[in-house]
DRENNUDO-962271 format. One line per field, with one value per residue (C-alpha): residue number from 1; residue in three letters; x, y negated, z negated. Coordinates in Angstrom, 1 decimal. Layout:
i <- [NUM	...]
aa <- [ALA	...]
c1 <- [X	...]
c2 <- [Y	...]
c3 <- [Z	...]
END
This chain:
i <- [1	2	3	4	5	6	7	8	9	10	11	12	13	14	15	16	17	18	19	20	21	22	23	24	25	26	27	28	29	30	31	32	33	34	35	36	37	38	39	40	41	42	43	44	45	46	47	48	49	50	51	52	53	54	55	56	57	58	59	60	61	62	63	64	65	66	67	68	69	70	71	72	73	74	75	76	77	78	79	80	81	82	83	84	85	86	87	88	89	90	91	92	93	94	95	96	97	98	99	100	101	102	103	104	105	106	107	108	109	110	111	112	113	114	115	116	117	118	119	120	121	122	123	124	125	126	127	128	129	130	131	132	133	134	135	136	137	138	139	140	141	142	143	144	145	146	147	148	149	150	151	152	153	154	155	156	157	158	159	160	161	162	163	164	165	166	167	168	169	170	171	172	173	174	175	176	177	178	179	180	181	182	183	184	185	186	187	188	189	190	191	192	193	194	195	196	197	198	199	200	201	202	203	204	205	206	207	208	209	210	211	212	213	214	215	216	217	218	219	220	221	222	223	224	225	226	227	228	229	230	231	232	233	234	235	236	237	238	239	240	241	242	243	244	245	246	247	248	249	250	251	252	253	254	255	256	257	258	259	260	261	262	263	264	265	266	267	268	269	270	271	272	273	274	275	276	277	278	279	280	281	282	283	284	285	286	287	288	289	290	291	292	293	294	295	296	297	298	299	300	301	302	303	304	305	306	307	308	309	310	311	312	313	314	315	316	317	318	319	320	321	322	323	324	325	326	327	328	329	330	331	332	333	334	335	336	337	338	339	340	341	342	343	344	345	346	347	348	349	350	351	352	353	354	355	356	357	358	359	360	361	362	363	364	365	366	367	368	369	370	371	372	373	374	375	376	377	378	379	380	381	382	383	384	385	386	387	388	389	390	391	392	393	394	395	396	397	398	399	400	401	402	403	404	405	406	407	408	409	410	411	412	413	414	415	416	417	418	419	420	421	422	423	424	425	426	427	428	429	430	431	432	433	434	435	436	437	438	439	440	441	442	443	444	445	446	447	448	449	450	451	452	453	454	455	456	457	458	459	460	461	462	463	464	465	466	467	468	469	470	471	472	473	474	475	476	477	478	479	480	481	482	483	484	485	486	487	488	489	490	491	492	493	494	495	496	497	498	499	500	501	502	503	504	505	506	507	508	509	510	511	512	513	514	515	516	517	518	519	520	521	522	523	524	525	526	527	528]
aa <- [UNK	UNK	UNK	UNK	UNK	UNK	UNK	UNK	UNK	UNK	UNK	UNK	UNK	UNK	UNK	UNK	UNK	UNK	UNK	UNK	UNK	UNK	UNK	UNK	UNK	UNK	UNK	UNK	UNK	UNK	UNK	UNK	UNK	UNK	UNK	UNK	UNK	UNK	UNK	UNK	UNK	UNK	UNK	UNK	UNK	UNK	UNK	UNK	UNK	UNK	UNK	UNK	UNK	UNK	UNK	UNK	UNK	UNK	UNK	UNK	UNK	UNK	UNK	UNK	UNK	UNK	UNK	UNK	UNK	UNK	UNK	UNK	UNK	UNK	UNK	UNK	UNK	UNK	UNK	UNK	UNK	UNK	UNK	UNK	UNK	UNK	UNK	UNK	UNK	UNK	UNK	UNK	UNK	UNK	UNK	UNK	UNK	UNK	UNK	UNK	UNK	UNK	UNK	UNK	UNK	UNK	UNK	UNK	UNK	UNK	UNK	UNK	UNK	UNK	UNK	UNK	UNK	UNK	UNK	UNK	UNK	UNK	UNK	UNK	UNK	UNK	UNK	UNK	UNK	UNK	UNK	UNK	UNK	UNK	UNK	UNK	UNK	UNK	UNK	UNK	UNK	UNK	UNK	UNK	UNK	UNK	UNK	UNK	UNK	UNK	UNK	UNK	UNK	UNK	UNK	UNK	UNK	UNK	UNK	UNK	UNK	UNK	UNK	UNK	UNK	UNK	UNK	UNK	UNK	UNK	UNK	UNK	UNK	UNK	UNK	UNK	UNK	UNK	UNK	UNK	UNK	UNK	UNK	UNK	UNK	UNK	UNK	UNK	UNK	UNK	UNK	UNK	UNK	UNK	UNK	UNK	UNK	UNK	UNK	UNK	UNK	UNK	UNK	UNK	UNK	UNK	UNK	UNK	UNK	UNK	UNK	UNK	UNK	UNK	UNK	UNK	UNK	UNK	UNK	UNK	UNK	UNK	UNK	UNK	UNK	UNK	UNK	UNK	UNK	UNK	UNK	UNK	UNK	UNK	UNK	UNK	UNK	UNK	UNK	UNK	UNK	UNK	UNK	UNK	UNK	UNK	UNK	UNK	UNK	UNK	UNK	UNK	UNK	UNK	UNK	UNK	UNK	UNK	UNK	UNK	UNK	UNK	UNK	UNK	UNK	UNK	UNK	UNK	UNK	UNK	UNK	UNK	UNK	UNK	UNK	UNK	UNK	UNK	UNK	UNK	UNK	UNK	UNK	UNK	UNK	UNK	UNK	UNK	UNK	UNK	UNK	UNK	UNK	UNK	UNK	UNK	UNK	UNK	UNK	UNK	UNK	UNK	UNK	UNK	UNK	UNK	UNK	UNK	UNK	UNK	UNK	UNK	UNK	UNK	UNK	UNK	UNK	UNK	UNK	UNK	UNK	UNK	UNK	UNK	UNK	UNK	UNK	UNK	UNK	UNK	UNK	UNK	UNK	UNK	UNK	UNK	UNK	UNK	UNK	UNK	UNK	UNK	UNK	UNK	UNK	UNK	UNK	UNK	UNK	UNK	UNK	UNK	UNK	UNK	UNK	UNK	UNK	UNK	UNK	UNK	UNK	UNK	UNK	UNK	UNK	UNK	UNK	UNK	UNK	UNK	UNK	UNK	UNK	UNK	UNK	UNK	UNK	UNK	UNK	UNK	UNK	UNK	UNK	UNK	UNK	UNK	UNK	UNK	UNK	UNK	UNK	UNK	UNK	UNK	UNK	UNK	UNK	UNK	UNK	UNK	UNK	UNK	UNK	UNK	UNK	UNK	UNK	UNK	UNK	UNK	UNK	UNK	UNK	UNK	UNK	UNK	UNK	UNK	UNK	UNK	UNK	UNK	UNK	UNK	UNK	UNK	UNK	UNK	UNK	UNK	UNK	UNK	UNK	UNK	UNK	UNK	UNK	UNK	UNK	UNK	UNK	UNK	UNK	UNK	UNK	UNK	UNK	UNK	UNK	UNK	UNK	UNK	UNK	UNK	UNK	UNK	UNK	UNK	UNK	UNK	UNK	UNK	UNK	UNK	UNK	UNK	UNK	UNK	UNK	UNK	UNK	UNK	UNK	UNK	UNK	UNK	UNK	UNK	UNK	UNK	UNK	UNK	UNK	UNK	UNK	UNK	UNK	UNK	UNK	UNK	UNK	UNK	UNK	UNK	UNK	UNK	UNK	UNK	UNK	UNK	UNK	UNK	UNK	UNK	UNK	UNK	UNK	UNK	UNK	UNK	UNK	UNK	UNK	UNK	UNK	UNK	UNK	UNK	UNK	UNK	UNK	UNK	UNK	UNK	UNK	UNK	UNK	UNK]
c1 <- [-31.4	-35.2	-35.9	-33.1	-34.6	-38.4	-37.0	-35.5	-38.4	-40.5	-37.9	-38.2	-42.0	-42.0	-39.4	-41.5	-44.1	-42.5	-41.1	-44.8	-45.5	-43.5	-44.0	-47.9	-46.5	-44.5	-47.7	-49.5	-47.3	-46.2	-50.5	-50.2	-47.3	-49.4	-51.9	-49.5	-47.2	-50.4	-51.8	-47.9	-48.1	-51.5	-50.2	-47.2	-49.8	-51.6	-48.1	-46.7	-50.4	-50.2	-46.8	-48.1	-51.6	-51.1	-51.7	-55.2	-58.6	-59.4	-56.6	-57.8	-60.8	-57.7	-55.7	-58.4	-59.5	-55.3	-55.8	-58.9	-56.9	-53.8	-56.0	-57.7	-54.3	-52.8	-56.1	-56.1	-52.1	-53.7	-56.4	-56.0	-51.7	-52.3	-53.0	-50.3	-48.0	-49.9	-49.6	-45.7	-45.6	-48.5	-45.7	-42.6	-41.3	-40.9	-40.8	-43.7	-40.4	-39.4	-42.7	-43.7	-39.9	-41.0	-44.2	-43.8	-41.0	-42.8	-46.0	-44.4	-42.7	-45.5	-48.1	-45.2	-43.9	-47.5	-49.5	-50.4	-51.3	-55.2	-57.9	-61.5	-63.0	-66.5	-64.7	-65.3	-68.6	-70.7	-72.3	-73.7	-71.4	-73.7	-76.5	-74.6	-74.9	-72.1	-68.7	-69.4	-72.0	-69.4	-66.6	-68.6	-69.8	-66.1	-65.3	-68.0	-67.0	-63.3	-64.3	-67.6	-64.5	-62.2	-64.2	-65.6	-62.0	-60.6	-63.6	-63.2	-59.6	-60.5	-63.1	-60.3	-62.0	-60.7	-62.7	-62.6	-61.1	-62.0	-65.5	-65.6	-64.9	-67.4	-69.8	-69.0	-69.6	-72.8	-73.6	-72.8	-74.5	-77.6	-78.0	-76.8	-78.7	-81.1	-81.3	-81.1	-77.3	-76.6	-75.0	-76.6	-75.9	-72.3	-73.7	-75.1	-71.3	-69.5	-72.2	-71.7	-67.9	-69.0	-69.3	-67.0	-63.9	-63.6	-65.0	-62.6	-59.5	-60.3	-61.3	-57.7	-55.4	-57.2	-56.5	-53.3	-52.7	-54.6	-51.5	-49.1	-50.3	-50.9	-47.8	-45.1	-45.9	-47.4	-44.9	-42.5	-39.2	-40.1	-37.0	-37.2	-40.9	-40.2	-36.7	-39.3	-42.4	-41.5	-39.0	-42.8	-44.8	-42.4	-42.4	-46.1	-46.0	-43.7	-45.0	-48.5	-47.2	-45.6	-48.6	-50.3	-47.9	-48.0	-51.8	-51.9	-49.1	-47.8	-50.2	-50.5	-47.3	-46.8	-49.7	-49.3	-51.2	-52.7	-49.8	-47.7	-48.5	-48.8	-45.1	-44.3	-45.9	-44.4	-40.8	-41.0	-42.2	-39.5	-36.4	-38.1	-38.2	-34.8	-33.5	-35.2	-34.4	-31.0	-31.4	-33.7	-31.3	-28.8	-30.9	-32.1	-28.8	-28.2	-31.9	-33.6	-36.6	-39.6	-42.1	-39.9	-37.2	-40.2	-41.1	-37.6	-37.8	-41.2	-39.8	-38.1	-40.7	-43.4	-41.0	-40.7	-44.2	-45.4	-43.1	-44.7	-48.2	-47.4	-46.1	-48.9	-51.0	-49.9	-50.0	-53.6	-54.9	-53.4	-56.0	-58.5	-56.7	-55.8	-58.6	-61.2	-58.6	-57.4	-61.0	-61.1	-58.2	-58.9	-62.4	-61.4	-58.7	-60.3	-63.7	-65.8	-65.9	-64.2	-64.6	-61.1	-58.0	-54.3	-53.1	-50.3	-47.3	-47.7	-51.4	-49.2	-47.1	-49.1	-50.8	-47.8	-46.1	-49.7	-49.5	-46.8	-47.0	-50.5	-48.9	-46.3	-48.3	-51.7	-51.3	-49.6	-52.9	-54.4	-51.2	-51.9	-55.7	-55.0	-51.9	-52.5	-55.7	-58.3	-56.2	-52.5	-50.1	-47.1	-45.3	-46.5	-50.1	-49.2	-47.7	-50.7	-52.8	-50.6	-50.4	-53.9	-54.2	-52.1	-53.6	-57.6	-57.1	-55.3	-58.8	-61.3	-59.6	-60.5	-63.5	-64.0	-65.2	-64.9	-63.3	-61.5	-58.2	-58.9	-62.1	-59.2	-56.6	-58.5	-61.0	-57.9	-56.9	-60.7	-60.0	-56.9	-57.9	-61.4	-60.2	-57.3	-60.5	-62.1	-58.5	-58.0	-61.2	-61.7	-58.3	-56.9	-53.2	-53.1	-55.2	-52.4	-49.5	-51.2	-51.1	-47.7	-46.6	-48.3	-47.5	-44.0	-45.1	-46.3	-43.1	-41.6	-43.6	-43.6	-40.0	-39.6	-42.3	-39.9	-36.8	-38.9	-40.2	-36.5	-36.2	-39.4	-37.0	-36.0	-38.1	-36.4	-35.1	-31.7	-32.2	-33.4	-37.0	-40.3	-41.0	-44.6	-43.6	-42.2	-45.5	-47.7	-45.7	-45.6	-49.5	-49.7	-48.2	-51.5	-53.6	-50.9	-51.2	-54.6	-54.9	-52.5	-55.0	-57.9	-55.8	-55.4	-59.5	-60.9	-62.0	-65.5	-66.0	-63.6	-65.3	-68.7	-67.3	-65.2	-68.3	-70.7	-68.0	-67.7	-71.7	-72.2	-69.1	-70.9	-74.1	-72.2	-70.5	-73.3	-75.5	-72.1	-71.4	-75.0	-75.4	-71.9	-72.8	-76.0	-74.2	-71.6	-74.6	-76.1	-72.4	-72.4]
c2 <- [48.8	48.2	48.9	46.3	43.7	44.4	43.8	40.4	39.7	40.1	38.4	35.3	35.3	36.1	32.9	30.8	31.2	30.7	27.3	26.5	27.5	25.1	22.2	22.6	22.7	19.5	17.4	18.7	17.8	13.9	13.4	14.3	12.0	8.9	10.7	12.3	9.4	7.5	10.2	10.0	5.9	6.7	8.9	6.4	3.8	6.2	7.2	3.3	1.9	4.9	3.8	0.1	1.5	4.6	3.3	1.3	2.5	3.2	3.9	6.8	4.0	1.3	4.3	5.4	1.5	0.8	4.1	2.5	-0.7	0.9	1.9	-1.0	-2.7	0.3	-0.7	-4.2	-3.8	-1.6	-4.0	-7.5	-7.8	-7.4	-11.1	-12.3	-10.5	-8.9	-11.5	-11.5	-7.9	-8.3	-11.2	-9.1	-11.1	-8.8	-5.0	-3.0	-2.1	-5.7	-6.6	-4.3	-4.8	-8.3	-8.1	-6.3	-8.5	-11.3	-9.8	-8.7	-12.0	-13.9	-11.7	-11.9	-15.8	-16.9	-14.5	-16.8	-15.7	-16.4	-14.7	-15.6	-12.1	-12.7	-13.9	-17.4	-17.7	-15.1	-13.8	-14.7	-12.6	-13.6	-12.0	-8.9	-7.9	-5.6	-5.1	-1.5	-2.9	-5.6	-2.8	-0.4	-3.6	-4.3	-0.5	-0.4	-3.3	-2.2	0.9	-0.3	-2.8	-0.1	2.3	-0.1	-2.1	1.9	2.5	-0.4	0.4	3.2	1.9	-0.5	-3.5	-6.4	-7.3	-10.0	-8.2	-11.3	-11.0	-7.1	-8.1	-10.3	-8.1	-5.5	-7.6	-9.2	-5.9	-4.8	-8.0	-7.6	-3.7	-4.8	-7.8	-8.3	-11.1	-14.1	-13.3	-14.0	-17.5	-17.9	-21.4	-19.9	-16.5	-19.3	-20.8	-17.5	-16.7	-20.1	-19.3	-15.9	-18.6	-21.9	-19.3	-17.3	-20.9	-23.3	-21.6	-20.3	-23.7	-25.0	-22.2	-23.0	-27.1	-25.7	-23.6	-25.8	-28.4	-26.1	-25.4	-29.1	-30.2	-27.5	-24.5	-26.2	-28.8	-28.6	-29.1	-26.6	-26.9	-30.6	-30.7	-28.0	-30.0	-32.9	-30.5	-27.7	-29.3	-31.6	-28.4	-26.4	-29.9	-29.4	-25.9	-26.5	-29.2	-27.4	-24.2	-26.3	-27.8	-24.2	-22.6	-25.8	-25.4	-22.0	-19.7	-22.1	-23.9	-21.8	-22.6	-26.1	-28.7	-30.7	-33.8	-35.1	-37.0	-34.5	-32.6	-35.2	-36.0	-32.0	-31.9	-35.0	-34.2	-30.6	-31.4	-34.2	-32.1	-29.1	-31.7	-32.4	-29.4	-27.8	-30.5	-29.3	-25.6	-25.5	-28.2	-25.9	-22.8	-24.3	-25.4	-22.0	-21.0	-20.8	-22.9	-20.2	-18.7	-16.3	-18.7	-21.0	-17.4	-17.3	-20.5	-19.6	-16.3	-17.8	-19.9	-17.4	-15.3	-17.8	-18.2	-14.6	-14.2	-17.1	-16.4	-13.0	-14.9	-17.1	-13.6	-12.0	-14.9	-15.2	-11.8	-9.7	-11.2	-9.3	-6.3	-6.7	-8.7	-6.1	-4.6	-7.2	-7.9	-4.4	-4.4	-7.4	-6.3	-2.8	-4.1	-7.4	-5.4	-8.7	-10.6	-13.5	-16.2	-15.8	-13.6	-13.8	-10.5	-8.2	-8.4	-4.4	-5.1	-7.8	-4.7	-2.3	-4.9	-6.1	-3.0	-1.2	-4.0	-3.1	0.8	0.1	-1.9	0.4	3.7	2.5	-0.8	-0.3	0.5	-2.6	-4.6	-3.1	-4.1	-7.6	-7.9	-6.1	-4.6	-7.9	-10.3	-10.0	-12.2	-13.4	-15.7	-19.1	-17.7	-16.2	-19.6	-21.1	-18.4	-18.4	-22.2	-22.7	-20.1	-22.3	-25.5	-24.2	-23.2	-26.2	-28.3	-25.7	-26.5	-30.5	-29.8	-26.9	-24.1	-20.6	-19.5	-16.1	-15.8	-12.6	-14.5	-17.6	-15.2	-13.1	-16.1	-17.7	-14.8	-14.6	-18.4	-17.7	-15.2	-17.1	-20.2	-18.5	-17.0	-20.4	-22.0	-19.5	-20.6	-24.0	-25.6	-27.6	-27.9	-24.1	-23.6	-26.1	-23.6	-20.5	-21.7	-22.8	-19.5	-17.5	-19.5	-18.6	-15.1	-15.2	-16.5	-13.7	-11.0	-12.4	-12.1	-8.4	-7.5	-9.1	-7.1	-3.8	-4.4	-4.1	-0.9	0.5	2.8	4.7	6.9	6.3	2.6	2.3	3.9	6.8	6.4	6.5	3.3	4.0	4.4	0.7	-0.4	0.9	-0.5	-3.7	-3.7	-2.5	-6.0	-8.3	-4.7	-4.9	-8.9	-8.6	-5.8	-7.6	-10.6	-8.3	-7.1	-10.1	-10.9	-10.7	-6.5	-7.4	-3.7	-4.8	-8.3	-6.4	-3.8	-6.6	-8.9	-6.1	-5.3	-8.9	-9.4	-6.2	-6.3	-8.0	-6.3	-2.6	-3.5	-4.5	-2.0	0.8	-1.3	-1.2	2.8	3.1	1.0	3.0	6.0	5.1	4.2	7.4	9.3	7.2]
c3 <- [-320.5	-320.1	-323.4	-324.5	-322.5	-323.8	-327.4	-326.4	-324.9	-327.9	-330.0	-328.0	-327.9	-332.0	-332.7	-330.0	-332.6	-335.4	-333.7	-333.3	-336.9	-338.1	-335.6	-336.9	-340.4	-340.1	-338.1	-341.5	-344.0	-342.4	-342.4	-346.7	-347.2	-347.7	-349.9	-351.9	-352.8	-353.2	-356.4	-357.8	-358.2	-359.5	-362.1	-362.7	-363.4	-365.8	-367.7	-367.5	-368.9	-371.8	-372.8	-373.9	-375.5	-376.5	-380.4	-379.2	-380.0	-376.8	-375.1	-372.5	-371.5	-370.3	-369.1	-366.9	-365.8	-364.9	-362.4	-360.6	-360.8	-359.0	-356.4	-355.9	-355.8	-352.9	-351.0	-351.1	-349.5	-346.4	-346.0	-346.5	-346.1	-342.1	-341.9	-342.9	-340.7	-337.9	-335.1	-335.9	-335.1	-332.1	-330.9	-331.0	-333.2	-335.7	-335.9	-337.6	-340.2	-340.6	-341.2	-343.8	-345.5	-345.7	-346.6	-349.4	-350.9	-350.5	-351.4	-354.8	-355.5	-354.8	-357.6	-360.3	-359.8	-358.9	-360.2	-363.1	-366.3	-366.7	-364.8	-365.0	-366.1	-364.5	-360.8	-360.5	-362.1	-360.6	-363.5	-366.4	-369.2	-371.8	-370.4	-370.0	-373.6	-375.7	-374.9	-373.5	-370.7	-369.9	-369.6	-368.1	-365.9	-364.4	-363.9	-361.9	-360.0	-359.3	-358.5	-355.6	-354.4	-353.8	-352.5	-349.4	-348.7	-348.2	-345.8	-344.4	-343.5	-342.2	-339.6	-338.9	-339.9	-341.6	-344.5	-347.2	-350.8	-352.6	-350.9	-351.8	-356.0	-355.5	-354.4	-356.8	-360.0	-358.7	-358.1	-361.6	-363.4	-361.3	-363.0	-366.2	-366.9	-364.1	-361.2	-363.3	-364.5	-361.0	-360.1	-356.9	-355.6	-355.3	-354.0	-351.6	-351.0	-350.5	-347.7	-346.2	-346.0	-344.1	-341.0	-342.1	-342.6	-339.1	-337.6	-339.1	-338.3	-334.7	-334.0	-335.6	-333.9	-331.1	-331.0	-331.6	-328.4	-326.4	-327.1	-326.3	-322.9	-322.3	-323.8	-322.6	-321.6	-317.9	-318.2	-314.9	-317.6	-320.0	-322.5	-322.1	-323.6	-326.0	-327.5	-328.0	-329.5	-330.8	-333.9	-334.8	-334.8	-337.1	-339.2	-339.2	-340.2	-343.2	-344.8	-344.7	-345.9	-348.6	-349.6	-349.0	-351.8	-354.1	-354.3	-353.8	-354.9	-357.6	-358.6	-362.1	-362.6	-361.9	-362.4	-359.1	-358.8	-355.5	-354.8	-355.4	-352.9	-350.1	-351.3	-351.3	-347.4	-345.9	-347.5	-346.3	-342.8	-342.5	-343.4	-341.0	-338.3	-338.6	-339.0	-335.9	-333.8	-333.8	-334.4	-330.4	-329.0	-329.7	-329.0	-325.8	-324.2	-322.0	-321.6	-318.4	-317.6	-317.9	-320.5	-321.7	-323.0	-324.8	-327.0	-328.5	-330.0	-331.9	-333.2	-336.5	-337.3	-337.2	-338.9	-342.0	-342.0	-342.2	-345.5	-346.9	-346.3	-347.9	-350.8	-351.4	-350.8	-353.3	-355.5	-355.1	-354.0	-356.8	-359.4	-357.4	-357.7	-361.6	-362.9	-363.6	-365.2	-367.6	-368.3	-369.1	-371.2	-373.1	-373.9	-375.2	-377.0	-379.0	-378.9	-377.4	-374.4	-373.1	-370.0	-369.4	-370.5	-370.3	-368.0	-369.9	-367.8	-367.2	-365.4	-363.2	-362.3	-361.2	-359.1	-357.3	-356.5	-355.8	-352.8	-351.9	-351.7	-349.6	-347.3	-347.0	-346.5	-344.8	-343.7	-340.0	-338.9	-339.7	-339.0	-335.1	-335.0	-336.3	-334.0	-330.9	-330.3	-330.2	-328.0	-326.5	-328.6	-328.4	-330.4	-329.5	-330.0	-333.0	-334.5	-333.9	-335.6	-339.0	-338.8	-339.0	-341.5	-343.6	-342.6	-343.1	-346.5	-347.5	-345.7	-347.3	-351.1	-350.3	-349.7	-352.2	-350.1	-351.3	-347.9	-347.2	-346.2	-344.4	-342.5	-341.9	-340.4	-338.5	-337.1	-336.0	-333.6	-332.5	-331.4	-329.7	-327.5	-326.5	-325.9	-323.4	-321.8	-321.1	-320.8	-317.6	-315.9	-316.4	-316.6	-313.6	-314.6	-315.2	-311.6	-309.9	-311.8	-310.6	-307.5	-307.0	-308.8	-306.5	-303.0	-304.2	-304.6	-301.2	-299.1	-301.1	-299.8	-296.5	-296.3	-298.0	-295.3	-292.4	-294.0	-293.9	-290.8	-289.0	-290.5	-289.1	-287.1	-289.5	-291.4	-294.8	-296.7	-297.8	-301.4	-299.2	-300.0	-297.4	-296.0	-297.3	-300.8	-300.7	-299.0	-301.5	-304.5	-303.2	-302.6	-306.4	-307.8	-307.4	-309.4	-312.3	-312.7	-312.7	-315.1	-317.1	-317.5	-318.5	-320.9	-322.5	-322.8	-326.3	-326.9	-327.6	-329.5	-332.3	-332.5	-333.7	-335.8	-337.4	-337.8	-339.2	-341.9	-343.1	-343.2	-345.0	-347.7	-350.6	-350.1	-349.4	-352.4	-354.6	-353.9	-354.5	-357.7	-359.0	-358.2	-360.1	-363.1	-363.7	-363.5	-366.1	-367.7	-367.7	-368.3	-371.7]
END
């Protein structure tokens, strides 16, 4: 009998560890997922770009430039698609799932309605391409550049920082032209511009979001009838919001479609924003009718516009990012296929592709953690913040195109929930209808303790409440309450840690990128 139970023993303890094996196994194997999938689009890209050159000259060269362009693509999706919907999810008002879903719809309508069909090869003027000399150093030139690009968005991403893709092109082709050609193939008056927008960008739409929020508070949230102010301001700020996305998509994500005019547009925004009005005047009258009169009921009637408006910022993403993704590449392609090169091409509807759904598949497999940092780890949101943070996202681009600045929809996005979360830090100290709020809030608070402290007082002779719990273990939990409120308002300070990292990776991206780009070009160079 001993020796029967010795045996079991060691049986247990021998499947115990093979449990553990294969709980270690599976922690393993979810970490290679993302990796994995990411090589097999990679290889798709490769097989898919083969199948429409396979009879050119230099087939294997465009082969190998629509793999770096794939991955430029996946990390331009784990970087730069956060903005667009990470205050929804910081809000709550949309899943991490139901974000990504949409965001990559969107995201891959946007680059293949609005993608357009010419790309300047030599990004917006930054160099010089006839200073760059023979089709080789101009190929050789934008390989260089996709691949410097890539490179610093993924390590970027991994840092958990933020950082401009159109900004990190940039940098890679200066980079390129400076080692191809030398300093003067540089444009710098708009090297000039581009650092300008490094401040302008983050400043514009913080100050924006924050004009924004600062109304709310004024105008409903502090209001002693809640609903009643929201019924009257909530239906103008979602009219506000979709007439300047509609303006926002005219000029942005459709505009290489559709040659608006100026009035166009203005006809485009004040028609949008009138039917929007109308319509949500209705939609939170209705909403509104059982609610009570508190914060909590004022979120619900943000969560569908900031809903609508994180699809179409992803739309007019992908309509505009993707030529950062696939424009090296169609340079690339163009150049090896004509054998000279051009100011601008038109992109091959397979280059348009593997852009979109390389978005898509980034977002998809790395772009949670940058969804969470943009969301939820520099300031608390919730959906009334986060309206006001994709609002003025919307609205600052639409101001920086008047005035044409090169500004950065990451820097706009990002900036925005900088400004947020600031201007509720000096909101909290220095306003006098939130101190008079406070105050009644937490007079309220007191009567209330008072009288728990009077009901637990006539129970003092017995040792136990009536849920059969220590008197002391009551006590102590209601001493906890003012701790967790203020604990609560810490958490929602600005995290000054992800401030600097996020400011050192914008200041550094072009010249990181340069300097990689420049490194890379002269070892291609070399190679050749």
């Amino acid at each position: 009998m001993a020796d029967t139970t010795i045996r079991k023993d060691t049986l247990d303890k021998d499947l115990d560890k093979l449990v553990h094996v294969e709980e270690a196994t599976s922690v393993v194997a979810r970490g290679l997922v993302a990796p994995g999938l990411s090589l097999l689009f990679l290889a798709m890209s490769a097989v898919f770009a083969a199948l429409y050159v396979f009879d050119e000259p230099r087939a294997v060269l465009i082969v190998v430039a629509a793999v770096l362009g794939g991955y430029m693509a996946l990390n331009i999706g784990a970087n730069d698609v956060a903005n667009n919907v990470g205050p929804a999810v910081g809000a709550k008002a949309l899943t991490m799932g139901g974000a990504i879903a949409i965001a990559a719809i969107f995201e891959s309508a946007g680059a293949l309605i609005g993608g357009g069909d010419v790309v300047n090869t030599i990004s917006r003027g930054i160099i010089d391409i006839s200073s760059v000399g023979s089709p080789e150093f101009f190929i050789r030139a934008m390989m260089a550049a996709l691949i410097s690009s890539a490179l610093w968005i993924n390590l970027a991403t991994w840092i958990g920082a933020p950082v401009s893709t159109t900004h990190s092109v940039v940098g890679g082709v200066m980079g390129a032209g400076i080692a191809a050609a030398g300093m003067s193939a540089v444009n710098w008056p708009m090297m000039g511009g581009i650092a300008a927008s490094w401040v302008i960008s983050p400043l514009l739409g913080g100050a924006i979001a924050a004009m924004f929020l600062a109304f709310i508070k004024e105008a409903i949230i502090y209001q002693e009838d809640k609903l009643a102010a929201a019924r009257r301001w909530v239906p103008v700020l979602v009219g506000i919001m979709a007439g300047s996305f509609a303006t926002y998509l005219a000029t942005k994500g459709l505009g290489r479609l559709v040659d608006f005019s100026g009035l166009h547009l203005m006809l485009i925004g004040i028609g949008a924003a009138i039917l929007a009005w109308l319509w949500s005047r209705v939609h939170v009258r209705r909403q509104s009718a059982h609610m009570e009169n508190r914060n909590q009921s004022l979120r619900q009637l943000f969560n569908i516009p900031l809903i609508c408006s994180a699809a179409l910022l992803s739309f007019a993403h992908g309509a505009n990012d993707v030529a950062n993704a696939v424009g090296p590449l169609a340079a690339i392609v163009y150049t090896a296929e004509a054998g000279s090169v051009a100011s601008s091409v038109t992109i091959p509807l397979w280059v348009m592709v593997i852009g979109a759904f390389g978005i898509s598949l980034g977002l998809v497999l790395f772009g949670p953690k940058l969804i969470r940092m943009v969301g939820e780890q520099i300031t608390k949101l919730n959906p009334m913040r986060a309206f006001c943070v994709s609002l003025s996202a919307a609205i600052t681009v639409i101001v920086a195109s008047w005035f044409g600045l090169p500004v950065s929809s990451t820097h706009i996005a990002v900036g925005a929930v900088f400004g947020v979360g600031f201007f509720r830090e000096w909101y909290t100290a220095n306003s006098p209808r939130r101190r008079r709020y406070m105050e009644r809030k937490n007079a309220l608070h007191r009567a209330a303790r008072g009288q728990l402290a009077e009901d637990q007082a006539s129970e003092a002779s017995s040792p136990f409440d009536g849920n059969g719990n220590g008197g002391a273990d009551s006590d102590r939990d209601l001493d906890a309450a003012p701790i967790s409120t203020e604990e609560a308002k810490r958490r929602r300070l600005v995290r000054r840690a992800h401030v600097s990292t996020i400011v050192a990776a914008w200041v550094t991206t072009v010249p990181a990128a340069a300097l990689l780009s420049a490194l890379i070009f002269l070892a291609l160079n070399a190679l050749a």
